[in-house]
C-alpha positions as CSV (number, residue, x, y, z in Angstrom):
1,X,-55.7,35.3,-27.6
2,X,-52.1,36.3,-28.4
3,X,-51.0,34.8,-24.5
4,X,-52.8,31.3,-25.0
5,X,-50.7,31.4,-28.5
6,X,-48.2,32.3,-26.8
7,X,-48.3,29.5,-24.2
8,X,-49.3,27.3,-26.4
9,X,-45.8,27.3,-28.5
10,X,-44.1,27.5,-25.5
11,X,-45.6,23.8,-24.6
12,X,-44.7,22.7,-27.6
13,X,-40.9,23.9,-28.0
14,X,-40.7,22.2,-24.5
15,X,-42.3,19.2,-25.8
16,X,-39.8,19.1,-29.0
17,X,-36.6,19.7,-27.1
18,X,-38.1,16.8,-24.5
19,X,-38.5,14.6,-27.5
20,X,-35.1,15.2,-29.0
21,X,-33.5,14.7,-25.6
22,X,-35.2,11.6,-25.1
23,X,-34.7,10.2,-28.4
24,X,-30.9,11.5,-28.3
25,X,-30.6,9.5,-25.0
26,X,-32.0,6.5,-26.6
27,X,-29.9,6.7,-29.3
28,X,-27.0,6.8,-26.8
29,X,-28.1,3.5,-24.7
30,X,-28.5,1.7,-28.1
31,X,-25.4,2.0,-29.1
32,X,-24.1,1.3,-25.9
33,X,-26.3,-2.0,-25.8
34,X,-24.7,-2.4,-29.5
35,X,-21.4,-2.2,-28.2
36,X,-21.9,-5.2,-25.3
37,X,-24.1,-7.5,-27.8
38,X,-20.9,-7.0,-30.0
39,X,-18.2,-7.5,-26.7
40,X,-20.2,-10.4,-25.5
41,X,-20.7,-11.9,-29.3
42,X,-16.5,-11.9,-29.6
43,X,-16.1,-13.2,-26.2
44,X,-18.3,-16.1,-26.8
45,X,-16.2,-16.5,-30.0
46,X,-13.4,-16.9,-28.6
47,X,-14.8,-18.9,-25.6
48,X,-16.1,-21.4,-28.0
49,X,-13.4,-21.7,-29.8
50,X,-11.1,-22.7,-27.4
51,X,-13.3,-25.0,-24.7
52,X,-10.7,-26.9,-23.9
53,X,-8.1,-26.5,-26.9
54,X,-6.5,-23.9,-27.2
55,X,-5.2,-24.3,-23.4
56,X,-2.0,-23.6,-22.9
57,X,0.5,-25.4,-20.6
58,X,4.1,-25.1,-19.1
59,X,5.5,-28.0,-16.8
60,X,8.6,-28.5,-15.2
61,X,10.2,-31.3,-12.8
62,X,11.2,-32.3,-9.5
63,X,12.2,-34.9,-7.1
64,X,8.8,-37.2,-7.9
65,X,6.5,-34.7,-9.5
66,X,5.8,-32.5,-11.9
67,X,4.4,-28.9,-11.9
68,X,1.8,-27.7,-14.1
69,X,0.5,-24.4,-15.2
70,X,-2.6,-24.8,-17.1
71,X,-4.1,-21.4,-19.1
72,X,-7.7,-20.7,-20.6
73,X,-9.6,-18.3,-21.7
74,X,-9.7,-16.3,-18.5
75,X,-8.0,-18.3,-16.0
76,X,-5.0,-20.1,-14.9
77,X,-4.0,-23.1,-12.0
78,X,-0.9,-24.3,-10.9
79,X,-1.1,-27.9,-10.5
80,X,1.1,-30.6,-9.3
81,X,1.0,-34.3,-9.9
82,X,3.2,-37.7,-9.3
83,X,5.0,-38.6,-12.1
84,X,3.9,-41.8,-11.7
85,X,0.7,-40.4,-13.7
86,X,2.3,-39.9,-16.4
87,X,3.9,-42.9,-18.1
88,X,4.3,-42.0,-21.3
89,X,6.4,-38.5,-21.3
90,X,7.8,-37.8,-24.4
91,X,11.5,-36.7,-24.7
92,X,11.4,-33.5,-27.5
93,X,7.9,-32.9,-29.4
94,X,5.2,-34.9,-28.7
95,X,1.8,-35.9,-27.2
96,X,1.0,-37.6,-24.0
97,X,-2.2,-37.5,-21.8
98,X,-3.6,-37.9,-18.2
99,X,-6.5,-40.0,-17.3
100,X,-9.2,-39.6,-14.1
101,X,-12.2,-40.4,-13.1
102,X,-13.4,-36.8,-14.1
103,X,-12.1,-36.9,-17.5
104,X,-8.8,-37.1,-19.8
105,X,-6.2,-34.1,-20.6
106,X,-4.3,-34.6,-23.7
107,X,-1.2,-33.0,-24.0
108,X,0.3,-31.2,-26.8
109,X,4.0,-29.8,-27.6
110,X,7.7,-30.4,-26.4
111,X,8.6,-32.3,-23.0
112,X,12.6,-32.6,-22.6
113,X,14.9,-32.8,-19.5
114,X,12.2,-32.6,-17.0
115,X,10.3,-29.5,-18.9
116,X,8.1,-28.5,-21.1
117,X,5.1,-26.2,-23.0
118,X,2.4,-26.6,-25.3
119,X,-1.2,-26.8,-25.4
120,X,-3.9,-29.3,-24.0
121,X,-7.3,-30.5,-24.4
122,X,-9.9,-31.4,-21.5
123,X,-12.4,-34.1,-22.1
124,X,-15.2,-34.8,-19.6
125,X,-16.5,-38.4,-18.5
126,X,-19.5,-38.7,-19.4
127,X,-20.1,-41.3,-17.3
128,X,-19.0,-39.7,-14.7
129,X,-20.8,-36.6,-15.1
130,X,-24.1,-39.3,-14.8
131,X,-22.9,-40.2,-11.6
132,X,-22.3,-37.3,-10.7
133,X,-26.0,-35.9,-11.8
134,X,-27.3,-39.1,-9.8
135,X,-25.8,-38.1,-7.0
136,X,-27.7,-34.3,-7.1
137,X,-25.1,-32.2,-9.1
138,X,-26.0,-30.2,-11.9
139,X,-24.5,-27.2,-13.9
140,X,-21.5,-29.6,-14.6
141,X,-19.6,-27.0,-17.3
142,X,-16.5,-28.4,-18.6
143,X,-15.2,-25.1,-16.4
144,X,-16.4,-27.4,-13.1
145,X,-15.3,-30.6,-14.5
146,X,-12.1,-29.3,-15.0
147,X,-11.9,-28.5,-11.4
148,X,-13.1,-31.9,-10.6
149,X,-10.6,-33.1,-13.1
150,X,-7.9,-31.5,-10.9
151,X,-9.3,-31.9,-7.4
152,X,-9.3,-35.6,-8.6
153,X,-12.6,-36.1,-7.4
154,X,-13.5,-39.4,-7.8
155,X,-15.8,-42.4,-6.3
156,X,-13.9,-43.1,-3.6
157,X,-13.8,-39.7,-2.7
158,X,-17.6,-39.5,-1.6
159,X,-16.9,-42.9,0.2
160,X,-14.2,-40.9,2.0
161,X,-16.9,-38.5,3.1
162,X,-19.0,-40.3,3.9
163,X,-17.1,-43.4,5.7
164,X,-16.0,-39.5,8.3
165,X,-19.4,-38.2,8.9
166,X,-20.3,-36.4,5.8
167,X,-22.8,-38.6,4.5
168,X,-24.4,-35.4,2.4
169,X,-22.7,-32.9,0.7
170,X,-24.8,-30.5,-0.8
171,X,-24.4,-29.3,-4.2
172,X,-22.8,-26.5,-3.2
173,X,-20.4,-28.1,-1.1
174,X,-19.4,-30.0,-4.1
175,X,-18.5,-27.1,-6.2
176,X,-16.5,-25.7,-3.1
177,X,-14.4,-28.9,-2.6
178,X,-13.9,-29.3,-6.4
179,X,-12.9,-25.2,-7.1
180,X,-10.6,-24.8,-3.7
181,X,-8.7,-27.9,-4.7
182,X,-9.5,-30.2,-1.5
183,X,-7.8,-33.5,-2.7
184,X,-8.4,-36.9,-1.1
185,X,-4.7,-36.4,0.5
186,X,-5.8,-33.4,1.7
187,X,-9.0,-34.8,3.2
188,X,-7.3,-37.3,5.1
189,X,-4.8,-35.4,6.8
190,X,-7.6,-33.4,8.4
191,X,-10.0,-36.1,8.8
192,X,-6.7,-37.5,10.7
193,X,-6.3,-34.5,12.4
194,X,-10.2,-33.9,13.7
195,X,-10.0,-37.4,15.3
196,X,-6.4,-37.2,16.8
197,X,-7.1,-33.4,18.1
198,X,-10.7,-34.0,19.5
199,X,-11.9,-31.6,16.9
200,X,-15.8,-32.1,17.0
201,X,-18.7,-31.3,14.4
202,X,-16.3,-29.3,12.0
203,X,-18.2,-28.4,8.9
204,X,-17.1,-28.9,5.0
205,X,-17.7,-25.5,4.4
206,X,-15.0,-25.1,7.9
207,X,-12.7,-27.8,6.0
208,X,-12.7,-25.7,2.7
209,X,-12.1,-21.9,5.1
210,X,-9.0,-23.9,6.6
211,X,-7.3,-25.6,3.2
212,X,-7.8,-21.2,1.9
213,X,-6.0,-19.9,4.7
214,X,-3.2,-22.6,4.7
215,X,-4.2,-24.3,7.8
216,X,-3.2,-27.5,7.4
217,X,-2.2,-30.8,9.7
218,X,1.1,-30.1,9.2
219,X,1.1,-26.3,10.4
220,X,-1.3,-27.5,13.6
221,X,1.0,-30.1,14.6
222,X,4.3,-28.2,14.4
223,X,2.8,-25.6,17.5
224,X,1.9,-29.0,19.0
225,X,5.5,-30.8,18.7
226,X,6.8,-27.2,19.9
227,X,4.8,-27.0,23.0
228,X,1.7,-25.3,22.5
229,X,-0.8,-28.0,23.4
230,X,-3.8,-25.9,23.2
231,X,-4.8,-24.9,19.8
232,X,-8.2,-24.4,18.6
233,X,-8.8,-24.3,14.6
234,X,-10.1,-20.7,15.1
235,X,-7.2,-20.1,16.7
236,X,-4.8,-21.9,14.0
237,X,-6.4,-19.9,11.6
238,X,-5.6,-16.8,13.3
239,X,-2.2,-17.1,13.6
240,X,-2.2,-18.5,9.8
241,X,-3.5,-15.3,8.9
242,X,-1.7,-13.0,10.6
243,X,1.6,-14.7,9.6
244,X,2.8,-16.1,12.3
245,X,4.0,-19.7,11.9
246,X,6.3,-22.0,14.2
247,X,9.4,-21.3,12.6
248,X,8.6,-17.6,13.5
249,X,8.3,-18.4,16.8
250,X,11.1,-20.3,17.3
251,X,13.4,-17.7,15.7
252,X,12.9,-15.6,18.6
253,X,13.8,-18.4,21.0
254,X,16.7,-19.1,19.2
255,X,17.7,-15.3,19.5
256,X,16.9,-15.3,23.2
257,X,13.7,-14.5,23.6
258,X,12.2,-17.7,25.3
259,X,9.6,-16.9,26.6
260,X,7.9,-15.3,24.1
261,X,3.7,-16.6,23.7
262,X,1.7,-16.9,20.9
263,X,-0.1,-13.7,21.5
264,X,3.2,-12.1,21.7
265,X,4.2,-13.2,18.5
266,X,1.5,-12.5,16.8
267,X,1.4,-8.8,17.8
268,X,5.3,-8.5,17.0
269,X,4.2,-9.9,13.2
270,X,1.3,-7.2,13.2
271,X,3.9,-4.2,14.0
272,X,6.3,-6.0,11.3
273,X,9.0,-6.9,13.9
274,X,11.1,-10.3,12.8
275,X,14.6,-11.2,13.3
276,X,15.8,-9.8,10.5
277,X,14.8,-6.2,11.8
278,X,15.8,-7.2,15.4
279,X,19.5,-8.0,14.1
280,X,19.7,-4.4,12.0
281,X,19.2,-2.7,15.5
282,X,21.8,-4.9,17.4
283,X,24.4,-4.7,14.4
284,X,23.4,-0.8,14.7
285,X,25.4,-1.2,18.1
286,X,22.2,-1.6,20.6
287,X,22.6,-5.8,21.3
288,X,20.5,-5.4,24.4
289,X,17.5,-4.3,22.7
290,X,14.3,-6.0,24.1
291,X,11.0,-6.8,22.0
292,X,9.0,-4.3,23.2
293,X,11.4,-1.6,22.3
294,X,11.8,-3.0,18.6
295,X,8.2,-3.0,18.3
296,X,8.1,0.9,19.3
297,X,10.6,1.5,17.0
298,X,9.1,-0.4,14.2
299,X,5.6,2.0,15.1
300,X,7.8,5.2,15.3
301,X,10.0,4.3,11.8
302,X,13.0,4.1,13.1
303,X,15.1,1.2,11.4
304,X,18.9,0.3,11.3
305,X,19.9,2.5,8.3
306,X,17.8,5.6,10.3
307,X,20.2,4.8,13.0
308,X,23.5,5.0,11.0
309,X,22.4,8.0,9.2
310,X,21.9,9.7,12.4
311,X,25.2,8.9,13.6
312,X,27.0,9.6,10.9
313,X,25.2,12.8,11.3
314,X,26.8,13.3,14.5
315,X,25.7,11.4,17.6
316,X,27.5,8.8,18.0
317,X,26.3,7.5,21.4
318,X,22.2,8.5,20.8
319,X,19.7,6.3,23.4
320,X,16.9,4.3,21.0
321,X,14.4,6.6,23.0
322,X,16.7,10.1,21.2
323,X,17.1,8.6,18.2
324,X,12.9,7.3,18.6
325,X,12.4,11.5,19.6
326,X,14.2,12.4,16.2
327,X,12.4,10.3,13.6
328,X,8.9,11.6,15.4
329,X,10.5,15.0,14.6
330,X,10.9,14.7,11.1
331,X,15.1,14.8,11.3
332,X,17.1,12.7,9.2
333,X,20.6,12.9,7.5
334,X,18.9,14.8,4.6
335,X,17.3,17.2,6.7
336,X,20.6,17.8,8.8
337,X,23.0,17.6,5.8
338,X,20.8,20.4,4.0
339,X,21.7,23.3,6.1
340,X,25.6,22.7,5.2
341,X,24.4,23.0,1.8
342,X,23.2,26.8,2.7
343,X,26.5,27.5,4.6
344,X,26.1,26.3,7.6
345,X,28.5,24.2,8.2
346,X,28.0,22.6,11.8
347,X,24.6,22.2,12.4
348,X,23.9,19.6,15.3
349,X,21.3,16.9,15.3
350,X,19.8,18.7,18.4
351,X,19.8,21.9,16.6
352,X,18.0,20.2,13.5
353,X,15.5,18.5,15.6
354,X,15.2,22.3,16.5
355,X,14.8,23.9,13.3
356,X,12.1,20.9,12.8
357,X,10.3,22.2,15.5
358,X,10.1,25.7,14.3
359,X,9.1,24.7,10.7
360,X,12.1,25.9,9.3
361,X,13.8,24.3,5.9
362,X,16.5,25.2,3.9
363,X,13.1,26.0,1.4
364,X,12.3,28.6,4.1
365,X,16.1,30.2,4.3
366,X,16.6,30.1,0.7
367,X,13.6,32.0,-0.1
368,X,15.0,34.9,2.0
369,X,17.8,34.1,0.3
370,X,16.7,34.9,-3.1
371,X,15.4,38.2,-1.8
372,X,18.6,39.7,-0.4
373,X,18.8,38.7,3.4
374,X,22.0,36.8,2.7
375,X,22.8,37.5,6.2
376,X,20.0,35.6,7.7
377,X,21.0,33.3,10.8
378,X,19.0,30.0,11.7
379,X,18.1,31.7,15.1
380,X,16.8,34.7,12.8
381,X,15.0,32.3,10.6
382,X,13.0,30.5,13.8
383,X,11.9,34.1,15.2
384,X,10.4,34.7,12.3
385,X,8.6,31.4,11.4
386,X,7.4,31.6,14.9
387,X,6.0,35.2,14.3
388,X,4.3,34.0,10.6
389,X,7.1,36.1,8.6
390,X,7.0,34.1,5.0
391,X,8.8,35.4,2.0
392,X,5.7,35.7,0.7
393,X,4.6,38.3,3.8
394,X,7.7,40.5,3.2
395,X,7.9,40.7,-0.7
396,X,4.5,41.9,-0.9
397,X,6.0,45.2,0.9
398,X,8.8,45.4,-1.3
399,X,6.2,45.7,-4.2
400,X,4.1,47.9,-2.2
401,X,7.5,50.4,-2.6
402,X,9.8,49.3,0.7
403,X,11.9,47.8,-0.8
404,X,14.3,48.5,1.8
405,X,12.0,46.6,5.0
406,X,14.3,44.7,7.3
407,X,13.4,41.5,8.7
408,X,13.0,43.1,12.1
409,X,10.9,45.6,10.4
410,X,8.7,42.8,9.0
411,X,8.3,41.3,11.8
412,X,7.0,44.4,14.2
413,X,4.7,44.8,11.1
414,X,3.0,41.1,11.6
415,X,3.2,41.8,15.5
416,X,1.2,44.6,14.9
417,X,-1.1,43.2,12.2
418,X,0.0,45.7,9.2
419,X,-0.4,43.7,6.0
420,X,-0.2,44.6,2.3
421,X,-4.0,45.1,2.1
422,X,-4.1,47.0,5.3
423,X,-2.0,49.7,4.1
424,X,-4.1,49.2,0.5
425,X,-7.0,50.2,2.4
426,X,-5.8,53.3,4.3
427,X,-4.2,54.8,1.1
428,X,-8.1,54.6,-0.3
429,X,-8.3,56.4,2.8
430,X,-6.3,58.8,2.3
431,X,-3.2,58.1,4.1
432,X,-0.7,58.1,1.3
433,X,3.0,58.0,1.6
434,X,3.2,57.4,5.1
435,X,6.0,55.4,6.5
436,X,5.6,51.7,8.3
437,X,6.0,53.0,11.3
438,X,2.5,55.5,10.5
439,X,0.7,52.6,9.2
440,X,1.8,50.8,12.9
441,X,0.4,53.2,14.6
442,X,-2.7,53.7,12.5
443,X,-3.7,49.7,13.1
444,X,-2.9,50.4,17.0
445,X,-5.1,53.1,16.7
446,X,-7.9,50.6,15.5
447,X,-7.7,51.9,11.8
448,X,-9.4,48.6,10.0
């Protein structure tokens, strides 16, 4: 009887402390859920309170347009138009506005001397947004119209489309023209392009890729007019993307390099070789310097103020391929310049690129240093990184009670593999106040 009790209470302490735990974690995603309902209630405040006005705007002018920089709630667009859009700019405080097919944005604030700030409102056409429902489109927020609005997406826009082979554009479609800013201009020019190029069966949702990665007529026809007949819009898009445009190419004709290919230039761009980093290696003193060697030098790290810092360093007539070796090794002017700060005073590239090598630093030296070994030499230093002597290795015997071990000492110890804890364990042993030379002999003996 007393065990069932016994058991019994124990179900129901587990079931309690379940309970609590569950109810504690409900309690805890309430007020969580509280928390959004309230984040989400204050956004949609704010949202609603400024569809369309408060928008912000800054403007300012050149040549024959005007530049635009629209702000809402959570977005921005830059914007440019014609100025002939806008006949009735104010000069100092005013209002003015800007009517479309899409809609009207009314201006608010100061205009003077070609620029300006202030805030605007957006107004739909509702018409408009009929037609536009007519023709299949639906989820028209003032967010989309406003892209419309921009895009200036009119009537004549889906006669465009269609009078070029695009006779439906899905809904989706729509949205994509309208968001990634595909003008009627813009249209053209590659509706131009497709016929004069033989460039067959290309997609809107193709058209709207190209205008996002910048390939435009203009960019196409400028490897055309420079020789390279060839040029697919895959291929366009590569080079677009991997930075590469004509005046790119060209600069390394100009420099020389004439027959440089597309492919070329697009792997120089990859490794981050230009001009610019071609002329810090010939002003460096190396004027014969071909691509492919600025491009390993690019890989390797080595750029023009790396060369002068080596030479001031002390090679003054280093190959690219030495001073390639050096970077690979870690050796700069810092590096070199350190050991002067130690004492010693004439420490050659080569023998830096040495010290590298051996994992020696000043760090290393002046820890030995601190300990004493003020006499240490940089040959003495790479004998003893290359037999795992640390500072770390030999104070651990001068707290052990030899506080007299010399480095050669140290070193026969690690040869031998007599540590600390070695001799730790053989005094447990018994073997107490025996010298290093005893506890050499003990771990050649095969005392473990």
């Amino acid at each position: 009887m007393k065990k069932v009790l016994v058991t019994s209470l124990s179900i129901v302490v587990l079931l309690v402390g379940t309970g609590c735990t569950s109810y504690a974690q409900k309690a805890k995603d309430d007020k969580k859920d509280e928390k959004k309902e309230e984040k989400k209630e204050k956004n949609d405040w704010l949202y609603s309170m400024q569809r369309g006005e408060p928008g912000t705007w800054k403007a300012y002018s050149y040549t024959n347009e005007i530049y635009f920089q629209f702000a809402g709630f959570h977005w921005s667009n830059g914007q440019t138009f014609d100025k002939s859009e806008f006949p009735n700019l104010p000069s100092g405080d005013g209002n003015f506005s800007l009517t479309r097919e899409a809609g009207t944005v009314n201006f608010s604030g100061h205009y003077e001397n070609g620029k300006g700030m202030g805030t605007y409102k957006f107004t739909a056409n509702e018409e408009f947004k009929t037609y536009l429902q007519q023709l299949g489109y639906h989820d028209l927020d003032e967010e989309l119209m406003l892209s419309v609005f921009f895009t200036n997406i009119d009537k004549s826009y889906f006669a465009l489309l269609k009078d070029n082979g695009y006779a439906t554009v899905s809904e989706e479609q729509f949205k994509e023209l309208a968001t990634h800013d595909v003008s009627k201009k813009r249209l053209q020019e590659y509706f131009d392009l497709f016929k004069k190029e033989g460039y067959t069966n290309v997609s809107l949702n193709r058209l709207v890729e190209l205008q996002d990665h910048g390939v435009d007529a203009d960019f196409i026809q400028s490897f055309r007019d420079a020789g390279f007949k060839s040029m697919s819009l895959e291929r366009a898009q590569e080079l677009r993307d991997h930075g590469v445009d004509i005046d790119y190419v060209n600069g390394f004709k100009k420099a020389g390099f004439g027959d440089i290919t597309l492919e070329r230039a697009q792997e120089l761009r990859d490794h981050g070789v230009d001009l610019d980093y071609v002329a810090e290696i010939k002003n460096a003193g190396y004027n014969d310097v071909s691509l492919e060697r600025a491009q390993e030098l690019r890989d390797h790290g080595v750029d023009g103020d790396y060369i002068k810092e080596i030479k001031k360093s002390g090679i003054k007539d280093a190959t690219l391929e030495k001073i390639q070796e050096l970077r690979d090794h870690g050796v700069d002017a810092e590096f070199v310049n350190s050991f002067a700060e130690l004492g010693f005073k004439n420490v050659s590239v080569e023998e830096a690129q040495e010290l590298r090598d051996h994992g020696v630093s000043t760090e290393f030296i002046r820890g030995f240093i601190k300990l004493g070994y003020k006499d240490l030499t940089l040959d003495e230093a790479k004998e003893l990184k290359d037999h795992g002597v640390d500072v770390e290795f030999v104070k651990g015997f001068m707290d052990e009670g030899y506080k007299d071990i010399s480095l050669d000492k140290a070193q026969q110890l690690r040869d031998h593999g007599v540590s600390v804890s070695f001799i730790k364990k053989m005094k447990q042993k018994g073997f107490n106040n025996l010298s290093l030379a005893d506890y050499m002999k003990l771990r050649d003996g095969g005392w473990d």
